[in-house]
C-alpha positions, 0 to 999 in steps of 0.5 A: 511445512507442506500446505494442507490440500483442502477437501472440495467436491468440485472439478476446479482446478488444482494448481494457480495458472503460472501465467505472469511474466517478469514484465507482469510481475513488475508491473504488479509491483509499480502498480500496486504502489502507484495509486493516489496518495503521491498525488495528495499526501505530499500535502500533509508532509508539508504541513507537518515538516515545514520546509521544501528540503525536509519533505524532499528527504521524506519522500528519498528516506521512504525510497531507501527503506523500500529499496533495501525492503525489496532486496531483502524480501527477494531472497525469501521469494525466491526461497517460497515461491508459493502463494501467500508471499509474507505469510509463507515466510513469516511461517517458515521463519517463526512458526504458524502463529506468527504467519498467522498473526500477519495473515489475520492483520492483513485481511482485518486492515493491511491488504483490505484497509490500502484498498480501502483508503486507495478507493476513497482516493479514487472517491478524492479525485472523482470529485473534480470531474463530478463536483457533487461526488464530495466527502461532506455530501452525506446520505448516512453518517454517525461520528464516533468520537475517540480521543484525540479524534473522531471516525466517520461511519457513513455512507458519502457519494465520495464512498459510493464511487470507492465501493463500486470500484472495488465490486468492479475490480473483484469481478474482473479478478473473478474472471481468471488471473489473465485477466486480472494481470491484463488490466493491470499491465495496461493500467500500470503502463498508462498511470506511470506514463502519465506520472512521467508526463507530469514530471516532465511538464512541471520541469519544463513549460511549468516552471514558475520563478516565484516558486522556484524562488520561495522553495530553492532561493537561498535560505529558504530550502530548509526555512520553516523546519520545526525545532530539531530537538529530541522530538523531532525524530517523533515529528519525521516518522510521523510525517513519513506515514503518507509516504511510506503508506504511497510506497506500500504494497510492494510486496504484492507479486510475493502474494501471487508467486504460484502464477509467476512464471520461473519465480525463483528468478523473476519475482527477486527481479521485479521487486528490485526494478518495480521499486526502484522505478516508483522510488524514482518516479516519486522523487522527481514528482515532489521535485516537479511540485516544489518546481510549480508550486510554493511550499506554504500557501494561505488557506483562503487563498483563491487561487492555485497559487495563493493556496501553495502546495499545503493547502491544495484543494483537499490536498490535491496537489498532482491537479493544482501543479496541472491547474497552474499549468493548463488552468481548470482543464488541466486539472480536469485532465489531471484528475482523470489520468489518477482515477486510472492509477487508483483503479490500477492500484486496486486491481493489483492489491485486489489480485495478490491479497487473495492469495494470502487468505487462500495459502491461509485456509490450506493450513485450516487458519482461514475459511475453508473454501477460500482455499479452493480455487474456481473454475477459473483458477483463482480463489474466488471465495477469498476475492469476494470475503475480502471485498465484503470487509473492504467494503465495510472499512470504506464506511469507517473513516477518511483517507489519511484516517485509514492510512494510519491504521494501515502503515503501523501494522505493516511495518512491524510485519516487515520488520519481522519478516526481515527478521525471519531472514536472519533466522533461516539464513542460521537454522536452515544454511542448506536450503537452496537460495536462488537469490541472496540478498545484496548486502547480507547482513548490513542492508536487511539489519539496516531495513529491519531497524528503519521499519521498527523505528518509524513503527515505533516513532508512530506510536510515540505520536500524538497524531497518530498513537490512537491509530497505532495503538488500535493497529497493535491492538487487532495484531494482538487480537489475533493471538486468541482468535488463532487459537480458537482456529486451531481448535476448531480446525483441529476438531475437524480433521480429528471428526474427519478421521473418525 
């Protein structure tokens, strides 16, 4: 399916700046998903696991999942390597219904609800440099109550600081992908670097006997573990939410493939070795906590210790290891180095995410100006539609409120993205693949099924059916609004033609 050429009467240019590299790319990749929750959501697995080894396997089983995701998708980059990543494979899989579907669910949660929830991370951490920077300080709230739960719509200092990141970073994208990747690539080296010194601090001058004997002693590495029957499996997909939702956007340099440079070659590469690294990274960093801190802690407990790994200061958990280490500075020194990796995370999903509404408005399913670029080369009118609504999703709830509506949405479309490969690979055996995917057909079947169950794990939840159920809900909200798309955009060209 060819794109549709968008009717513009400006001099801007034609075509994306093919100005990534396999570095940039990579550095998209690791950058996009090293934001702010493997600092923080280490805290809710435990609550919800239980038990050191069990929230270790959490964090290995969503390394596995991602890595045999990436391989899968580098086949299908590497076939489309065009902007829009996801969208264009699931359209060349299934239909335009369904890349619109996924489309129409990235702009309402997916892509703008990460960026949201990653910018309320940055809100997190900025109230330990500036205390009165807090969730609860409010200038204007209203709480929605749902059943089971409750919304907070509002304005917090917490939520001021998020939404300038993002007006921030959509002007900085503005300006030209080159600039956009350059903030990337730094930010991206900076955070991983400073991840990696975290790691190697909490193994090495951090290390705490009585940690160590509390999370590794005999007995105790799987002590606390809920009952291991039937609902259990519920108990684990649930609990994987926070980090799956951490190893999330991934799929970021698909979105920007018309920038990368030979991308049939590079984007299957970068997405091998940016996830392989942050899975890496994460494992070690929870070992690095468990290395610190104990698993359990008292709630009013008055020190780092006392309070252990599940009740870190507002789950917190990267600044208590450092608090323990260093004391307040090191928290202090903590926290800075996350406000760059939350900062780098969102540049990232701010650059790719545009792209996906351009590749949309070129097949007259999204804004039609947001399928023109700008002087500079970018899809300005996308940048700055999905910054408005991003805006809007930072009023709507917390951080772990917003990444439950995230992940559902987002593991189905992977599921049946992965789908699609097995479609193309059956109706289409002769387009060229630049790169197949390691493992065909057991790995991709194996990704698709771990995608689907935890989806469907989400859903049979009690702590997070209303989120998922919403997530479904605005998927198949979609079916109606493509429609009325269609008709439009039909009725437009027919009114052109005439």
């Amino acid at each position: 399916m060819s794109d549709r050429t968008a009717a513009t009467g400006t001099h801007a240019p034609s075509e994306f700046v093919k100005a990534l590299t396999l570095t940039d790319a990579t550095m998209l990749v690791a950058g996009s998903m090293i934001g702010s929750g493997i600092f923080i959501v280490s805290a809710d697995i435990s609550r919800t696991l239980g038990s050191p080894g069990w929230l270790l396997l959490a964090w290995i089983v969503t390394g596995i999942v991602t890595v045999l995701g990436a391989l899968a998708f580098g086949e299908l980059a590497a076939m489309y390597p065009r902007a829009g990543g996801t969208y264009i494979f699931l359209r060349e899989s299934m239909g335009p219904l369904m890349g619109f579907l996924y489309g129409w669910t990235l702009f309402i949660v997916i892509q703008t609800g990460t960026i949201a929830a990653v910018a309320v991370g940055f809100g997190k951490f900025l109230g330990v440099l500036f205390p009165a920077v807090t969730a609860d300080r409010w200038m204007l709230a209203y709480d929605f109550k749902t059943s089971g739960s409750s919304i907070e719509f509002g304005l917090s200092w917490q939520r001021v600081a998020a939404l300038v990141t993002i007006w921030v970073l959509t002007w900085v994208n503005l300006r030209g992908v080159k600039e956009g990747k350059w903030v990337q690539t730094v930010l991206t080296f900076i955070k991983t670097a400073s991840l990696a010194l975290l790691i190697l601090l909490a193994l090495s001058i951090g290390r705490n006997a009585d940690a160590i004997a509390a999370n590794f002693g005999a007995g105790n590495f799987f002590a606390g573990t809920p009952d291991l029957g039937a609902l259990f499996a519920v108990t684990f997909g649930s609990a994987l939410v926070g980090s799956l939702f951490s190893a999330d956007s991934w799929t970021s340099p698909t979105f920007a493939a018309a920038e990368v440079q030979n991308p049939s070659r590079n984007l299957p590469r970068a997405l091998l070795i940016g996830t392989s690294l942050v899975t890496l990274l994460y494992v070690l960093a929870n070992v690095s906590y468990l290395m610190v801190l104990p698993l359990h802690g008292a709630a009013e407990g008055a020190t780092v210790m006392a309070r252990g790994i599940d009740h870190a200061t507002q789950d917190r958990v990267a600044t208590a290891v450092m608090e323990s280490i260093f004391g307040s500075s090191g928290g202090l020194i903590m926290a800075a180095a996350i406000l760059v990796s939350t900062f780098g995370c969102n540049n990232g999903l701010i650059l790719s995410g545009a792209r996906v509404y351009y590749a949309m408005a070129r097949d007259g399913l999204f804004f039609a100006r947001a399928g023109v670029l700008s002087e500079h080369g970018v899809p300005s009118y996308a940048l700055v539609v999905q910054s408005v609504w991003t805006s809007l999703l930072c009023l709507t709830g917390t951080y772990n409120q917003l990444l439950d509506y995230v992940i559902f949405a987002a593991l189905l479309f992977y599921a049946l993205t992965t789908i699609g490969l097995f479609l193309l690979r059956r109706r289409r055996p002769n387009e060229p693949r630049p790169y197949k995917a390691i493992g065909y057909p057991v790995l991709p079947a194996l990704y698709a099924l771990s995608a689907a169950g935890v989806a469907v794990t989400l859903l049979l939840a009690g702590k997070t059916r209303v989120q998922a159920l919403s997530g479904l809900a605005i998927v198949l909200l979609g079916v109606p609004v493509y429609l009325v798309w269609r008709r439009g955009s039909s009725a437009g060209a027919t009114g052109a033609g005439a």
